[in-house]
matplotlib code that plots the C-alpha trace (Angstrom):
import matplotlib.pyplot as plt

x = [16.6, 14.2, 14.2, 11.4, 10.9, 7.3, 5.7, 3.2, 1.2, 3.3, 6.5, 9.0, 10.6, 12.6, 13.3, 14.4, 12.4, 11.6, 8.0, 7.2, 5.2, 1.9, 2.6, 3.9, 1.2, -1.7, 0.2, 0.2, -3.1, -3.9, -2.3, -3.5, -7.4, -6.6, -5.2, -8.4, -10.5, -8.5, -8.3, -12.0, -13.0, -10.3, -10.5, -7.4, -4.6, -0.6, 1.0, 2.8, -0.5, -2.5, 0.6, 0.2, -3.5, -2.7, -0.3, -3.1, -5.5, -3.2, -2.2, -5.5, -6.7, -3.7, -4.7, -8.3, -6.9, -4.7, -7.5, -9.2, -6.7, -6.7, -9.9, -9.9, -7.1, -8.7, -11.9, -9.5, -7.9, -11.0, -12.2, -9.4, -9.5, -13.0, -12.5, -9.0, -10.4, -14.5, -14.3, -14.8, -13.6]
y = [26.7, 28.3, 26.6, 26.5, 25.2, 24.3, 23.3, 20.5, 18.5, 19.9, 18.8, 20.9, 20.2, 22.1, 21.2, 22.9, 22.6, 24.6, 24.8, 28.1, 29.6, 29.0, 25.2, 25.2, 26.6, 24.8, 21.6, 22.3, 23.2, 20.2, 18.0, 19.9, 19.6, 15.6, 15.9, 17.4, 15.2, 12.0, 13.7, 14.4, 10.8, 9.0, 10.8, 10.0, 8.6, 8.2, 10.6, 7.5, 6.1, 9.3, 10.1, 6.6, 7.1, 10.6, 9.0, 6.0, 8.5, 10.4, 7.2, 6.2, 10.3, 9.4, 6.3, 7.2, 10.6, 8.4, 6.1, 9.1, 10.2, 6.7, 6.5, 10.4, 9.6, 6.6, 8.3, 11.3, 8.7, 7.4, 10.6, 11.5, 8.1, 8.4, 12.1, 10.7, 7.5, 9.6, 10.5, 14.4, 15.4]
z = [9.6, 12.1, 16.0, 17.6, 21.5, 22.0, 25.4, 24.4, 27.3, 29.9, 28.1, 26.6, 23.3, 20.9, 17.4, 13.6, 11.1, 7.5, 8.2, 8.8, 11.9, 10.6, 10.4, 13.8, 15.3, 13.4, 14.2, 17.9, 18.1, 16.5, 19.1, 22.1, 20.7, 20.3, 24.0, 25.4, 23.4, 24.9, 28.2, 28.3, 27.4, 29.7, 32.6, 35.1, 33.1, 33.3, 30.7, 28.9, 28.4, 27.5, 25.2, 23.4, 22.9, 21.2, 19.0, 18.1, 17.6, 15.0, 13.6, 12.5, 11.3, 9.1, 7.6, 7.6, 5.7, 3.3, 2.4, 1.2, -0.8, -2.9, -3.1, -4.3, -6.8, -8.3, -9.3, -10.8, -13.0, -13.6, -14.8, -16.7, -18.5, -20.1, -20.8, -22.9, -24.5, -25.8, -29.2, -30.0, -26.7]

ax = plt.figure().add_subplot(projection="3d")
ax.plot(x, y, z, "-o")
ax.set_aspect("equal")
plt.show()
């Protein structure tokens, strides 16, 4: 399993994983767009509290992104339950 040390917000962290490079490095430029985007809007902030913004912030993407997803997989099974139950089909 690959080790990776990443510098994130100033802090250093290192970690092993089986996501490959690719995944690393969308994923930290994921959270340092987030951290400019909280940084932008709040100005002058403690890193504990600009940290627990960031995670809010992906907390609700993630819950916003799993709503989706039922909603998404309810109209599939929707879908797939009138194409099953039509005659000649």
């Amino acid at each position: 399993m690959p080790r990776y040390t990443l510098t994130l917000m100033g802090l250093e962290i290192s970690f092993k994983t089986d996501a490959d490079n690719e995944r690393i490095e969308s994923a930290q430029a994921f959270i340092e767009n987030k951290h400019k985007e909280l940084v932008a809007g709040a100005g002058d902030i403690s890193k504990e509290k600009l940290l627990t913004y960031l995670l809010l912030s992906l907390a609700d993407d993630y819950l916003v992104a799993e709503e989706k997803l039922k909603r998404l997989e309810g109209k599939i099974g929707e879908i797939l339950e009138k194409t099953s139950t039509e005659p000649d089909r």
